[in-house]
Each structure stands twice: as structure tokens, then as C-alpha cells.
ZAMARGU-4260 file (C-alpha; in steps of 0.2 Angstrom, whole numbers, plus 5000, padded with zeros to 4 digits):
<rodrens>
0) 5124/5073/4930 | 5127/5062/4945 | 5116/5061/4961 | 5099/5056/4949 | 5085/5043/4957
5) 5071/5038/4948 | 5054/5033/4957 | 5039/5024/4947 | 5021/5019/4954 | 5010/5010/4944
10) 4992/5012/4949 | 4977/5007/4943 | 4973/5021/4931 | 4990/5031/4929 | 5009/5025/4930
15) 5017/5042/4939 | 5036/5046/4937 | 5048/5056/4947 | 5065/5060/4941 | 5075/5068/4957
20) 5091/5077/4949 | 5101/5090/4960 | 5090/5103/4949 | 5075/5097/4957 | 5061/5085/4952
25) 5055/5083/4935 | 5038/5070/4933 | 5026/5066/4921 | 5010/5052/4921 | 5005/5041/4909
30) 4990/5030/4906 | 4995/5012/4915 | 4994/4998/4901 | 4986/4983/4908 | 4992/4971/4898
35) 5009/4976/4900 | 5012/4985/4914 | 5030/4987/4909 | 5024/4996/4892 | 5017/5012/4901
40) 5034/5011/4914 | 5046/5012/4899 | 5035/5025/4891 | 5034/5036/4905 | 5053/5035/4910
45) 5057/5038/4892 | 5048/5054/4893 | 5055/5061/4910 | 5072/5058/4906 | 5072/5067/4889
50) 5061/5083/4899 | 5076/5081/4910 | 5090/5082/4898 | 5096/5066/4905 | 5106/5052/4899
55) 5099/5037/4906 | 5115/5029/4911 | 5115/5043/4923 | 5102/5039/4936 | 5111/5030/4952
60) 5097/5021/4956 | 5078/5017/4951 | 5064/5012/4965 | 5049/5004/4959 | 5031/5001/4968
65) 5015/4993/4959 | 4998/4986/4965 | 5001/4971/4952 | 5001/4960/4966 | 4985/4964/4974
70) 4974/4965/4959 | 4981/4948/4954 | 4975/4943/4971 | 4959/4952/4970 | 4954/4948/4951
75) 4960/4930/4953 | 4973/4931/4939 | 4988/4922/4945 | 4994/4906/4946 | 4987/4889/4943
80) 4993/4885/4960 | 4995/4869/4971 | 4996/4865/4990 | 5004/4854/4997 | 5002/4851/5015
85) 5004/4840/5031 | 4993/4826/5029 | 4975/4828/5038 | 4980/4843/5037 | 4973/4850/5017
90) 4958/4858/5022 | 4967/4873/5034 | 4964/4886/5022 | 4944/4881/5020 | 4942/4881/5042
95) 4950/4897/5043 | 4949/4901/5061 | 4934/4891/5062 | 4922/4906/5067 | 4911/4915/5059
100) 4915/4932/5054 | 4896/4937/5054 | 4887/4928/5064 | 4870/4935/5060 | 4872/4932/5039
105) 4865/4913/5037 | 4873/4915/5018 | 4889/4922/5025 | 4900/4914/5010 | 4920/4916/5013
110) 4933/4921/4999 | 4937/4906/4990 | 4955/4901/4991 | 4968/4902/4979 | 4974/4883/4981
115) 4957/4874/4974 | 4954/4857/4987 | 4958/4845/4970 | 4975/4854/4971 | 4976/4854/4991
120) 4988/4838/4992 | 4993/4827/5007 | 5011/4824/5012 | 5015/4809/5025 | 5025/4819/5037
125) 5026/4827/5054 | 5035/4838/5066 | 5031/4842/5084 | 5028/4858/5091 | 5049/4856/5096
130) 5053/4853/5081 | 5055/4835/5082 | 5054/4822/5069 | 5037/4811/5074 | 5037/4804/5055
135) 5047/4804/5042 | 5047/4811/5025 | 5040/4799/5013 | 5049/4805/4999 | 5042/4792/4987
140) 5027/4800/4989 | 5033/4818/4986 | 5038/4808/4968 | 5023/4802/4966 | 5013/4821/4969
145) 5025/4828/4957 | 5018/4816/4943 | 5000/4823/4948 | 5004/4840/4948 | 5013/4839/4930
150) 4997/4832/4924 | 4990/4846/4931 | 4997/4859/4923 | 5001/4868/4942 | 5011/4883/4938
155) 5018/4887/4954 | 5016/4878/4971 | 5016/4881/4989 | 5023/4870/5004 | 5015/4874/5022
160) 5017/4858/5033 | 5013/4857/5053 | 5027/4867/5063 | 5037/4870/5048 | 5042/4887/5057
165) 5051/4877/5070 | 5059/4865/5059 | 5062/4866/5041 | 5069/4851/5036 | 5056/4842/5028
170) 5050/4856/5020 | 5065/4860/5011 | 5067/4841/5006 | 5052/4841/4998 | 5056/4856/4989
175) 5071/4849/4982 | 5061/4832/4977 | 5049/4845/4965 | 5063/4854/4958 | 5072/4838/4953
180) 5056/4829/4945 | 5048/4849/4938 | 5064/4859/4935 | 5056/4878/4933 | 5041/4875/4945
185) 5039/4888/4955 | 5039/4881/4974 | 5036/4894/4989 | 5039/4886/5006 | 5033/4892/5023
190) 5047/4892/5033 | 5055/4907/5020 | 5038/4915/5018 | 5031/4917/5034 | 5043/4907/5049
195) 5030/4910/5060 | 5017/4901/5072 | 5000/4898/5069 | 4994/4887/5054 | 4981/4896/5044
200) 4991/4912/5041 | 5006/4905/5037 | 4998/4893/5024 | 4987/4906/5019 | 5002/4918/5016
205) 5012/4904/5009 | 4999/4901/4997 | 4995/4920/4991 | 5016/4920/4986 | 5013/4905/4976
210) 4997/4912/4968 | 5007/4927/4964 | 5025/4923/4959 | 5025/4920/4942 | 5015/4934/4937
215) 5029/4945/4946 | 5044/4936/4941 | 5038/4937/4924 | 5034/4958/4923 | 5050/4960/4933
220) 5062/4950/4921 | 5053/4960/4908 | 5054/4978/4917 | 5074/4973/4920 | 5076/4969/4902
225) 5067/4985/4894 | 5077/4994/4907 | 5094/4989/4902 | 5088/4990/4883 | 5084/5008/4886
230) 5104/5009/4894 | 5096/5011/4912 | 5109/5000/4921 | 5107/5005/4938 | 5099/4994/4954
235) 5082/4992/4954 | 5073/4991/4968 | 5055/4987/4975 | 5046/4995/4988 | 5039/4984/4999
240) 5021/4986/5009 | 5030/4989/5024 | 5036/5006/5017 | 5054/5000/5014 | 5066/4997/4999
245) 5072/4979/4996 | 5082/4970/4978 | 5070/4966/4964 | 5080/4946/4969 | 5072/4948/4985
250) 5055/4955/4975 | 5056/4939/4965 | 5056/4927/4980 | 5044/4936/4991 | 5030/4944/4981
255) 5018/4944/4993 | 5026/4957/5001 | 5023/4971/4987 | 5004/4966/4990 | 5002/4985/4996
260) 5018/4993/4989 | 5012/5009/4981 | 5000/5014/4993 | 5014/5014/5004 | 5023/5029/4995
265) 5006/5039/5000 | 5009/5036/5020 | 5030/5040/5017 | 5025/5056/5007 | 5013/5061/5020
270) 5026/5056/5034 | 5038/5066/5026 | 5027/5083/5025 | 5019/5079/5043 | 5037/5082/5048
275) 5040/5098/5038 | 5024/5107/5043 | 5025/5100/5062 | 5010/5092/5061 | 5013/5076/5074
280) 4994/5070/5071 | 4989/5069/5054 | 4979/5060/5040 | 4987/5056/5023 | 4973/5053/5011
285) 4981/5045/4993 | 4968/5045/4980 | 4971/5040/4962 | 4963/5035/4950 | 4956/5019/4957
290) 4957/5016/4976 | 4958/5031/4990 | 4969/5026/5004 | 4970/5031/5022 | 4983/5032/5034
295) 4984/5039/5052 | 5001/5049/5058 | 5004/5049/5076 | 5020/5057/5082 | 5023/5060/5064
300) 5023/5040/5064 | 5011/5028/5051 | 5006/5015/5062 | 5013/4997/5057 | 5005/4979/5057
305) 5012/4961/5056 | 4995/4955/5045 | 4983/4962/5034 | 4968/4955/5023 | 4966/4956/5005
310) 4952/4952/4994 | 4938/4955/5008 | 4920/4951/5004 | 4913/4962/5015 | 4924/4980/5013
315) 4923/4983/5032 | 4923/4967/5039 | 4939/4959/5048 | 4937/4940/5045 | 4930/4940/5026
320) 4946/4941/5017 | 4961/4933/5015 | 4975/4935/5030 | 4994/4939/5023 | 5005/4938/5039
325) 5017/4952/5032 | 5025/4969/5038 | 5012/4981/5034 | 5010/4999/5035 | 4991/5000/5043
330) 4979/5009/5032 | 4962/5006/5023 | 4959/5007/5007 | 4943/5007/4996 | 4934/5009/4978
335) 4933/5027/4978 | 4946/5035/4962 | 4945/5046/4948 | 4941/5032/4937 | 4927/5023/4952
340) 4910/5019/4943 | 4893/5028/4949 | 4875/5020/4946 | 4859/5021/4954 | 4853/5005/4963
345) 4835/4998/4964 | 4830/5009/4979 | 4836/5025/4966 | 4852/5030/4977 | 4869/5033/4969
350) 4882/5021/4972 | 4899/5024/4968 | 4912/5010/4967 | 4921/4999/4971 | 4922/4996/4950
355) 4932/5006/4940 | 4935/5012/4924 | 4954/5009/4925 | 4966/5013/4911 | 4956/5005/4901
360) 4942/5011/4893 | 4946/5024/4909 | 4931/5037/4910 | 4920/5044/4898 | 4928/5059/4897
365) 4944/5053/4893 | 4936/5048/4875 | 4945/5031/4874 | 4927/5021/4874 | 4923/5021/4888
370) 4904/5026/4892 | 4900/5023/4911 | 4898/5040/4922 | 4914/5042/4934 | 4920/5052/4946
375) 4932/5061/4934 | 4917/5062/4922 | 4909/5073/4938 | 4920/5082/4943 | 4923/5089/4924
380) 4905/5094/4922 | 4906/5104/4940 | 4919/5116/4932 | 4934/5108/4943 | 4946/5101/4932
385) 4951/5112/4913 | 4946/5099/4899 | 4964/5108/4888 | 4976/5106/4906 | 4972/5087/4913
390) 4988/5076/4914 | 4998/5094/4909 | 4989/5097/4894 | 4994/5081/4889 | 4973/5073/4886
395) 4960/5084/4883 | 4943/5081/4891 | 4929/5078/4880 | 4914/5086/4892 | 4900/5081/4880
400) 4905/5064/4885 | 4905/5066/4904 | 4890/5073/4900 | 4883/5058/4889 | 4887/5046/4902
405) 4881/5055/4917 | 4865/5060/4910 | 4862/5039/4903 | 4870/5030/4920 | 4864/5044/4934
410) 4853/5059/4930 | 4839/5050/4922 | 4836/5036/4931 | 4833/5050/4948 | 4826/5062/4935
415) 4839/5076/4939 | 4850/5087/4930 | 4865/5082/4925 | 4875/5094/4934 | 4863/5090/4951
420) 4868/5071/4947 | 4887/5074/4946 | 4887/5083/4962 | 4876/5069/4969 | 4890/5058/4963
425) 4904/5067/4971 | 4894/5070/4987 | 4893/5053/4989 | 4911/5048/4987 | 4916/5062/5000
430) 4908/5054/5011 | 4914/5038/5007 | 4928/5042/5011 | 4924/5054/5026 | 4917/5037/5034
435) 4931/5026/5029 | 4942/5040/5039 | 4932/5039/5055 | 4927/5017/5056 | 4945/5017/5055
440) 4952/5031/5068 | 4937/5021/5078 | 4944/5006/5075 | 4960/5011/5085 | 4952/5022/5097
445) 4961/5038/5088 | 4953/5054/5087 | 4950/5065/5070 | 4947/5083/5074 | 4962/5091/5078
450) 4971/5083/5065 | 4980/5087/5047 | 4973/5082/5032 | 4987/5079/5020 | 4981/5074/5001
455) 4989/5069/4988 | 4985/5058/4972 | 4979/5066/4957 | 4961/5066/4963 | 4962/5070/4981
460) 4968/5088/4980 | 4949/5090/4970 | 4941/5081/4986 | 4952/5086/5001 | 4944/5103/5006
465) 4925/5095/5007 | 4930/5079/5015 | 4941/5089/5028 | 4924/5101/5032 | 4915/5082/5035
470) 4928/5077/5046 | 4929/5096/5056 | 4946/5097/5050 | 4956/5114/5048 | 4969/5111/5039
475) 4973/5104/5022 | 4991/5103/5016 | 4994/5098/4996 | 5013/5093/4995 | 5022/5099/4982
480) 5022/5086/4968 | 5007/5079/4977 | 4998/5071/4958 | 5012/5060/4959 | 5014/5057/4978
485) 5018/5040/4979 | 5032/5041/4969 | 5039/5055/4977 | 5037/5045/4996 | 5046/5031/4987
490) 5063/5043/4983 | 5059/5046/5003 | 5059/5027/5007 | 5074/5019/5016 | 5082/5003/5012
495) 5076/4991/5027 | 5072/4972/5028 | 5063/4965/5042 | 5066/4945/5046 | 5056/4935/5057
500) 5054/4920/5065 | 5044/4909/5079 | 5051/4901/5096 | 5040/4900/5109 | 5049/4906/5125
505) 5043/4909/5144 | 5053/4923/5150 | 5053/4915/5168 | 5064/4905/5162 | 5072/4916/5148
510) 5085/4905/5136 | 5097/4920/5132 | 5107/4907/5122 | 5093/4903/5110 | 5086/4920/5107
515) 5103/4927/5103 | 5105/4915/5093 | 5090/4919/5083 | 5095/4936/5081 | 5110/4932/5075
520) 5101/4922/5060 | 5089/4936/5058 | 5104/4947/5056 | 5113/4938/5044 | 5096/4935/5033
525) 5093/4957/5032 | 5111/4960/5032 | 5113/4956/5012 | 5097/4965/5009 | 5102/4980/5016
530) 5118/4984/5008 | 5113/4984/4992 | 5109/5002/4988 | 5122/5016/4986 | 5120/5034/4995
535) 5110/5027/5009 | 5114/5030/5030 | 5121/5020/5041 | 5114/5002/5047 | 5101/5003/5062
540) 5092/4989/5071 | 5077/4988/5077 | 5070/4972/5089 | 5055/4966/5092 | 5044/4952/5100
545) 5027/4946/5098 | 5025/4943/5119 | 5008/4941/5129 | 5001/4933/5146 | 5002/4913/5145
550) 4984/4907/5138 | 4981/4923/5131 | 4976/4919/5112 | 4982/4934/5105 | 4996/4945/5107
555) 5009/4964/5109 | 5024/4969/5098 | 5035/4976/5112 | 5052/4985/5106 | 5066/4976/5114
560) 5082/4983/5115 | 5096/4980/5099 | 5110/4968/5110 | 5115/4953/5117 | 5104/4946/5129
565) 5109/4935/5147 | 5098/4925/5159 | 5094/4941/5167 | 5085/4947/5154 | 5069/4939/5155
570) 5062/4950/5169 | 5068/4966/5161 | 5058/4959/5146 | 5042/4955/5155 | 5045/4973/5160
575) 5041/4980/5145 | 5028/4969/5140 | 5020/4975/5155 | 5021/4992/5150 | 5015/4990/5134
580) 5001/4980/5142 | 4996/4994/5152 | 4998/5007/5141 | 4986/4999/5127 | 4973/4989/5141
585) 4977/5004/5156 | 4981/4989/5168 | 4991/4974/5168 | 4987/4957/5176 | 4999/4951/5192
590) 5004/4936/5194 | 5002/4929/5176 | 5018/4920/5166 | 5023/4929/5151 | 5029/4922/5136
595) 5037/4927/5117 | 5030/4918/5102 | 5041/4929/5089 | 5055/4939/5086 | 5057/4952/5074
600) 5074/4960/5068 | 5072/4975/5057 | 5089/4982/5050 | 5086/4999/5039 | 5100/5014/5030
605) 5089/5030/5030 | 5088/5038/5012 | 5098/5052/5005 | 5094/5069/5011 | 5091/5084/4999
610) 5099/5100/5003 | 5087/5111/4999 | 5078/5102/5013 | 5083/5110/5028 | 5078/5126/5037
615) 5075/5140/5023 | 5068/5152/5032 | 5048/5160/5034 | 5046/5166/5017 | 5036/5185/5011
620) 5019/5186/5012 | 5010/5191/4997 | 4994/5191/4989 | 4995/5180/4972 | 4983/5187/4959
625) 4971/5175/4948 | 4974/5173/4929 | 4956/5171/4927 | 4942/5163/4935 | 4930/5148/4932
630) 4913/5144/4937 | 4913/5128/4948 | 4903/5122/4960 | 4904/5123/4979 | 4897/5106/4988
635) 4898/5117/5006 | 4889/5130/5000 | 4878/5119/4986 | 4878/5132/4972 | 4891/5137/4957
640) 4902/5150/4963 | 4914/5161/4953 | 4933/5152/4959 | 4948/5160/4955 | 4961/5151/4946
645) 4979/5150/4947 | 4992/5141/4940 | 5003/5133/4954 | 5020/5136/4945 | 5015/5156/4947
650) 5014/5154/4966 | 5031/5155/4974 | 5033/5152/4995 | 5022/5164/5003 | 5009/5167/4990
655) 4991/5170/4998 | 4975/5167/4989 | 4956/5166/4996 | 4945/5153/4991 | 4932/5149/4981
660) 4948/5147/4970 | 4957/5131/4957 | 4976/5128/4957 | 4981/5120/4941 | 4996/5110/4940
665) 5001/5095/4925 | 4998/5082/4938 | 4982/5085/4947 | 4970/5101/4952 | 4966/5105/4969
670) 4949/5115/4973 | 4951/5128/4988 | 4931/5129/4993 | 4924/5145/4997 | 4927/5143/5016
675) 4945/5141/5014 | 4962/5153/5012 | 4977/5146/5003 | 4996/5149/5005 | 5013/5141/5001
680) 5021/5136/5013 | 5039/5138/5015 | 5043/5122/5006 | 5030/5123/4991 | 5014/5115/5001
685) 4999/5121/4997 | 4990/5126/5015 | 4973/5127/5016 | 4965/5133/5034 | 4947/5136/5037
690) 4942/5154/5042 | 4934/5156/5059
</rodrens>
């Protein structure tokens, strides 16, 4: 059978699996194994393509996206890992951007970083700000570090020295020195990682690839290997956090940029379904077992950043983690998963998350030993998941358990019910989640009402009608295949790279010559990546440049346009800049120089479309009957109600059905609240609107 992708997502709890044949999708979930993360993909692959009936030497191509790099980041798992910087210069990563990021905390403590100062070493070197040699390499010296960082034990090793973006001579030289006297070290330079101005990033970046590299070289050696023992031959390829398909080589060198790959299958998904239904505003909510993640769609577009923070101290506070300068798809994400722990603090309220049960033990009810009350745990004893249909039938829910756990961690240390205390719990993670939706949208001055709520995961179909009445919103859409929804946006992903690098340029005197020339590099660095998959569209570029006013601190991405560029250029540049200024400021400022710092070169091939994915038409309208009902409770109207189930594979495209009602599907359950009507859409989305 020919024209067969496979798409996996290992997430905190579960590894979802996708199988896209010209039959349609065939998916499964299986518990993720922590120790070896590779164990639970093999498993579940192995599963999906015998449902399938298909040979594994038949599937073209195989995408892969994993949190692994984050939680090494985050649990402080990777590397034994060295620094080795300009000297003076060892202590960037402690002085951050030498502010405060709260002021008003007199025990404010920052992340510690991943290079520990007796591993921070100093290089005789330096290059100006043009790239100019003002001293030498002392290579002896390198020698000499390398001696002390195989007594060390370092593992892997990171090489950020002062304007290494602008000139990368000494940095490679030194590399070369470390691999001569440590053959197998891991070494991660800067002016690979992140060619970009502005010190502290770009060590910090450097530094987070180094931490991370051998813990994801190893897992995908070992994924490649099982793979091919299993007779899957085809290319594998990563998702990266920028929402885009690279080689596992690629994967190998540049970890750091799988730091928020799966949650990115979430935001392609809900792209993808924005774009079906015509819902140009939307929010795709991806919650699993472990983290919920949130992404606004404007114009049916996730909005993109060149930097992110991982590892934050302080959940909502920018400053209190570590910076990555990466290509991003911009969302926030927090504790809040099927397997998130509740407890009571001192003052008796219920807390829920940011610690989760995991895979491991995972929740009570999952009867694997673990005894803490979780969401899962919660929402089983509310009547909304069937304990003989989770995961497909696959588990079966032990509710005595839940109700163990919920009764010893919650209910009577506030001296409730158990049912009272699991809806406590669920009522506060809603709103968890309600809140992270709206500091965010405040964040970028977006609004929330009139938008879509798109949900998928296999917890956020449960959650998606309550938190949409908390946010005003009237519309929840449940894709199709929405328990494993990562994986599917990752079928949906396109093969792109994005290169970058630094040269500082004042557009009144605009050096054509030079910038072309950078494009030019930037081409050939994405042009390799992108070829490498079969199936896929045509190459498209996409330009950009980091540009503001001259002794502005902090800068715009403007889109340039994809050619050759002459000395005329530079006012036609300023142009847009100014436009861009205006349009995010409403004014711009005469009279001021303008000036790029970095240039971006995105080169992408769109990803195979389906045919079944065009215009079918508006389907009938009928009314889809129950198969029974179950008693659940009702958080908008605070009492059990009577819900009609249904099972989803029952439902065909114009099925209609009036809440309080469950829609069971092997992957996840979604709860229509009473104040709700359901349909499928034309595609296979569930669509809940609220009445009135």
C-alpha cells in the first residue's frame, strides 16, 4: 500500500500514533516509557501498523516530535556540561541582562544555569564587533582546558566567545583543538547554534544545546536502530518547535530546537481546522496528560517568536527562566494534564499542578501504584470518562482507587465529599487554564470573546465546553482524531528550515553587496535541509529582518521581499519597517536612522494534501439517538445531570445531538455541558455552539 506516513508524539503521559494510509487514519496510545522513551514508540508503532494491515516497509515517511528535550531541561537531566568562553567573559550566563525580573521580591533567586561557574572556563581570545582579530587564539591554552575537562568528566561542551556571530574563526579552531585531544566530545558552537547578536542569548542557547545533545543523540540513534530492526526504512524526521519538519542529522546537531516540538503539532492541528471551519480567530487549547498548551490563531495564523524561556521560576513571569533564541511557535504552556497532581495547601485551598503523575506511577485510577488524587482521578468519579472504554478499552479504570486518593489527598483535609472535592479539583484547573488563555491574549493586546475554541489532547475535549463558558466563548470545535492531535498536525507539518545570522546594517547606507551575500549563505545552509523529504510542494522563501530605530534596545521582524537587493533598496526597506512600526506602536518616529541586526531566510515545501480534503459538500441533518445515558456532573449548572452518550464512530457528518450529553471515542471523551448542542461538521468535527 503506497502513500503511508506515520506520525509519533511522545508526551509526558502517553506516546500517541497516527498511521495516514489512503483508507484514512488508523491511531492508537500507549503509556510513554520514561526510561526509554523509544520502548513505548516501537510499541505503539508496532500496534498501529498491524490494525492497519500494513507492512512496515510500506510507510514513505515517519515524523517524529517529543518533549524529551524540555523535561531534560526542566528536571536537569542532561549533560555534565562545560563552557568555554571569551576570557572575563565566564560569568555572562550568571548576569543575565543584569536586571531584576521582580523588583519587589528581596529573595528573588534566578534558574541556576546548566554550565556550573567551576565548569565556566576562560579562553585568551577576542574579536571585535567587525569581526576583527584584537587577540589571538592561544591554542596552547585550549590544550591545556582540554586536559581539565577530561578530568572532569564533562560530557558535552559549549563554545560561545565575544562576537563569534560575526566571525567564527576562533571558535571553530578551538572546536577542532577539543576534538583532537577528546575525540567523541560533544562540542556545540555559537556561531552554528545561534549566529546571532547579543551575548547572553546566544551563550545561553549555546549552552541549553550542549546540556541537551547527548541525551538526544543517544534516544535517536536508538529510535533509528529499533526502527530499522522492525524493517521501517523510511526518512525520519523531527518536528521542530517552530512547527516544521527537519532530518533526524539536523535533529542531532541542533537539539535545542525540538525544545517545544510536540506542542507544536497542537497549534498545526488547530491551524489546520481554523482553516476548514473558517474560523480566522481562534484558540487551540492541547491538553494531555501532563501540560495544557495555548495558542492564539489570527488569520488562521499561530503567531511566531525568535526566543522563548524554558524552565521559569516564576510560571508567569518573563525574565525568571532560561532564554533559548530559537524559531518558536508562541504559546503558553502550564501544569495543568490528565495526570496533574491536586492537594490542599496550608490555607485549605486546592492546588492543582504543575506536578504530575506521568506515566509513571500515572494516576490513581490507572492502578499502576500510584496513589496521589489527579485530574483523571476526578474527572472519573464525576461520571465523565467510562472506566471499561479509556484508551479504547485498552486500561480499565479502577474508580475505587480515584476514589481512595481523592478522599486521603483532597476531601478530608476540607472536610467535603468526595464527589464535592473532585469537582473542586476540576473547577480549579478550568480555570487555570481560563486564566492562562486570557494573561496571554493580554499579553499581546488580543481579544478572547469572539473567538473559536479548538481542543484537542485527550483531556481537553473533557474540559473544553466549561472553560469556553469562562472565557464567553461560543463555539467549541473537537477535530476529528483530536485524543491524538499532535500527531495528526505533525502529518500536516511542512518541511521548512529557517537560518539566521547577524550583521548589523544602517539602511541609509544600505550594502546590497553584503546582505545578498548573506542570503545567499542562508540559502545554501536551508537548501540541504529542505530536499530531503519525498511527496512534499515546491520550495518557497520567506525573508526577514530583525530592524529598529538606531539606539532602540529592542527590535521588529519585518518581512522583506524574497530577491536580490541594490543600493536602492535601503529606503524601500526603511519603508517597511516603518509600516511595521506603525502598525504595532500606531505612530512612527521621523527623522530617526534605521538599522538591521539580523536576517532570516526561511525556505519551506508544503506537505501532501489529502483528497478527501477538499470541498464535500454541506452534509444531512439528522438527529443522532443515544445508546444510553450516564450520570455526570454539570460544573455550569453545579449538580449531576442525566447526559446522553454516544459513541463517536455512530455519528456520521450532520449528526445532531443536545447536551448534557458524552461522545466516547478510543482516544479521548469529550463532555457536551448542558448548555451546549452538538453536530458533525462536514469534515468529522465535533461542533459545539452555545444556545442563546
Amino acid at each position: 500500500m503506497s502513500g503511508c506516513r506515520l506520525a509519533v508524539d511522545i508526551g509526558g503521559t502517553f506516546t500517541d500514533v497516527v498511521l495516514e494510509t489512503p483508507d484514512g487514519f488508523v491511531s492508537d496510545k500507549v503509556l510513554t516509557t520514561p526510561d526509554a522513551p523509544e520502548r513505548g514508540v516501537l510499541t505503539g508503532v508496532g500496534k498501529v501498523l498491524a490494525r492497519a494491515g500494513v507492512a512496515s516497509g510500506e510507510v514513505e515517511v515517519a515524523i517524529h516530535g517529543a518533549t524529551l528535550a524540555t523535561n531534560a531541561i526542566i528536571e536537569r537531566r542532561g549533560a555534565r556540561t562545560a563552557l568555554l568562553a571569551t576570557q572575563g567573559f565566564r560569568d555572562t550566563l550568571e548576569f543575565a541582562f543584569g536586571h531584576r525580573f521582580d523588583q519587589y521580591d528581596l529573595l528573588m533567586q534566578r534558574p541556576e544555569p546548566l554550565a556550573p561557574r567551576p565548569l565556566r572556563l576562560e579562553v585568551p581570545e577576542r574579536m571585535a564587533a567587525d569581526g576583527s582579530v584584537l587577540l589571538p587564539l592561544d591554542e596552547d591554552a585550549v590544550r591545556a582546558l582540554a586536559a581539565r575537562l577530561r578530568d572532569e568528566r564533562v560530557e558535552s561542551v559549549a563554545i560561545s566567545f565575544i562576537h563569534g556571530y560575526r566571525n567564527p574563526a576562533h571558535e571553530a579552531r578551538t572546536r577542532d583543538i577539543l576534538l583532537e585531544e577528546m575525540p567523541g566530545l560533544y562540542v556545540s558552537v555559537s556561531h552554528e547554534i545561534c549566529p546571532e547578536i547579543r551575548e547572553y542569548e546566544r551563550a545561553s542557547t549555546t549552552v541549553a544545546n550542549a546540556y541537551v545533545q547527548p541525551l538526544i543523540a543517544s534516544y535517536l540513534g536508538r529510535l533509528t536502530e529499533g526502527l530499522r530492526a522492525m524493517g521501517l526504512t523510511a526518512p525520519l524526521l523531527m518536528i521542530m518547535s517552530s512547527g516544521s519538519l527537519t532530518s533526524v542529522e539536523t535533529a542531532r546537531r541542533f537539539p535545542i530546537r525540538l525544545v517545544e516540538s510536540g506542542p507544536a503539532g497542537g497549534a498545526i492541528l488547530g491551524q489546520h481546522v481554523a482553516r476548514q471551519i473558517g474560523a480566522a480567530r481562534a484558540i487551540a487549547l492541547d491538553m494531555g496528560g501532563t501540560t495544557a498548551k495555548i495558542i492564539l490563531l489570527n488569520e488562521f495564523e499561530p503567531r511566531h517568536a525568535r526566543s522563548m524561556e524554558v524552565a521559569r521560576v516564576h510560571r508567569f513571569l518573563a525574565g525568571s527562566g532560561l532564554p533559548l533564541r530559537i524559531p518558536v511557535i508562541d504559546l503558553i504552556e502550564i501544569g495543568a494534564g490528565g495526570g496533574s497532581i491536586a492537594s490542599v495547601d496550608s490555607l485549605g485551598r486546592i492546588i492543582v499542578g504543575p506536578r504530575s503523575a506521568g506515566a509513571s506511577p500515572g494516576p490513581a485510577c490507572y492502578g499502576l501504584g500510584g496513589d496521589q488524587p489527579t485530574i483523571t482521578d476526578a474527572d472519573l468519579l464525576l461520571g465523565k470518562l467510562d472506566p471499561d472504554r479509556f484508551a479504547g478499552g485498552s486500561m480499565r479504570l479502577d474508580e475505587s482507587r480515584a476514589r481512595a486518593a481523592i478522599e486521603a489527598g483532597v476531601a478530608s483535609r476540607i472536610a467535603s465529599p468526595a464527589a464535592t472535592a473532585a469537582a473542586g479539583i476540576v473547577e480549579i484547573v478550568d480555570e487555570n487554564m481560563a486564566n492562562a488563555t486570557r494573561v496571554h491574549a493580554s499579553d499581546h493586546g488580543d481579544e478572547i470573546e469572539s473567538r473559536t475554541l479548538i481542543a484537542t489532547g485527550g483531556a481537553a475535549p473533557l474540559h473544553a465546553g466549561r472553560i469556553a463558558r469562562k472565557l464567553g466563548i461560543d463555539t467549541v470545535v473537537i477535530p476529528a482524531g483530536a485524543g491524538v492531535g499532535s500527531a495528526h498536525g505533525f502529518l500536516k507539518a511542512p518541511v521548512a528550515y529557517e537560518a539566521v545570522a547577524s550583521h548589523v546594517v544602517s539602511l541609509k547606507s544600505f550594502d546590497a553587496a553584503a546582505i545578498n551575500a548573506v542570503f545567499a549563505r542562508l540559502r545554501a545552509e536551508a537548501r540541504d535541509i529542505v530536499g530531503l523529504a519525498v511527496g512534499y510542494g515546491e520550495v518557497v522563501e520567506r525573508r526577514y529582518a530583525d530592524m529598529r530605530y538606531r539606539g532602540q534596545g529592542h527590535d521588529l521582524s519585518v518581512e522583506l521581499p524574497a530577491r536580490a537587493y541594490d543600493a536602492d533598496d535601503g529606503k524601500a526597506l526603511a519603508e517597511l519597517f516603518e509600516r511595521t512600526y506603525r502598525r504595532v506602536y500606531n505612530r512612527a518616529i521621523p527623522g530617526l536612522a534605521v538599522e538591521a541586526l539580523t536576517w532570516t531566510l526561511v525556505l519551506s515545501r508544503a506537505p501532501p494534501t489529502r483528497a478527501d480534503e477538499g470541498d464535500i459538500g454541506e452534509p444531512r441533518a439528522t438527529d443522532a439517538r443515544a445508546e444510553g445515558t450516564r450520570r455526570a456532573f454539570d460544573a455550569d449548572l453545579g449538580v449531576f445531570v442525566e447526559a446522553g452518550v454516544h459513541r463517536r464512530a455512530d455519528l456520521p457528518p450532520g449528526a445532531r445531538f443536545a447536551g448534557p450529553a458524552i461522545v466516547v471515542e478510543d482516544q479521548t471523551t469529550t463532555f457536551v455541558p448542558s448548555a451546549y448542542d452538538g453536530a458533525i461538521s462536514r469534515h468529522g468535527h465535533i461542533i459545539l455552539t452555545r444556545r442563546g
